[in-house]
N, C-alpha and C positions, 0 to 999 in steps of 0.2 A: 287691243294694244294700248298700252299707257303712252299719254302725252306727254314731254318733258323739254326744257327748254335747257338752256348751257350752265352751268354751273360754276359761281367763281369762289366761291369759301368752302374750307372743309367742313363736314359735318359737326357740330354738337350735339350731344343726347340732350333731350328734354324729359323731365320726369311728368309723370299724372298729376302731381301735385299743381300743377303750373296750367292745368286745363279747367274749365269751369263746364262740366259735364251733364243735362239734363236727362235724363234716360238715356236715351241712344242721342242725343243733339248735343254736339260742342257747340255751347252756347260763346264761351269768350277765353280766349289764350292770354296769359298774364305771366311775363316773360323779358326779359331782357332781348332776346331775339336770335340771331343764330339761324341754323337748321332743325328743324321740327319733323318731326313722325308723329302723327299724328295717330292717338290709342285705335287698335284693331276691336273692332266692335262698335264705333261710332259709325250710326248712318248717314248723318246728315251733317253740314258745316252750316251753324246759322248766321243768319244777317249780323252783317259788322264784329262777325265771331273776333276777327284780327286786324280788325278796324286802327288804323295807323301803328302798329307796331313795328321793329325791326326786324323780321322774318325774312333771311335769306334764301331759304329755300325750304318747300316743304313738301315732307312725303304724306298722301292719301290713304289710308289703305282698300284693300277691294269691298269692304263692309257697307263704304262711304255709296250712295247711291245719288243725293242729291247734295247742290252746294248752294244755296241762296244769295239772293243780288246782294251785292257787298259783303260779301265775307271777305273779300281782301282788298276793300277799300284807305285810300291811305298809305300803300303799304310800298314804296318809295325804293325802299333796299330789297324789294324782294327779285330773284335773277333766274329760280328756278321753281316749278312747281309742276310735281306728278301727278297726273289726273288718271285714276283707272278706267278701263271698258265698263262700269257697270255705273257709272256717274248717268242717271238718263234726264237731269236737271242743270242744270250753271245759270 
């Protein structure tokens, strides 16, 4: 069962554009901020991927297996974040 915490803004769509993608590892999110979905087929979220940005809330998808120390360090405004069952790393 996904983790999720309370939610205070509405969604915005984030394009691919805006992800910095290494094979399967989002390496860093470059963004104005908002709400994020993060691309289906990314396994892993790496170190400092979203390192002080203004990300409200983000969704995981079930791809995502591991999430490394400070992937959302800095991250101030963030209020909601999805973690799925198959995360077996944080």
């Amino acid at each position: 069962k996904a983790s999720s915490a309370t939610a205070a803004e509405p969604s915005k769509p984030v394009s691919n554009a805006e992800f910095n993608i290494d094979g399967s590892i989002l390496a860093s999110y470059k963004s104005s901020g908002g709400s994020v979905t993060i691309p289906d087929g990314v396994t892993e979220i790496g170190t400092d991927a979203f390192e002080c940005s203004s990300v409200s809330d983000v969704k995981i998808p079930e791809s995502v297996t591991k999430i490394d120390d400070g992937a959302f360090s800095g991250c101030s405004m963030l209020t909601e974040i999805t973690i799925p069952k198959n995360v077996v790393r944080l």
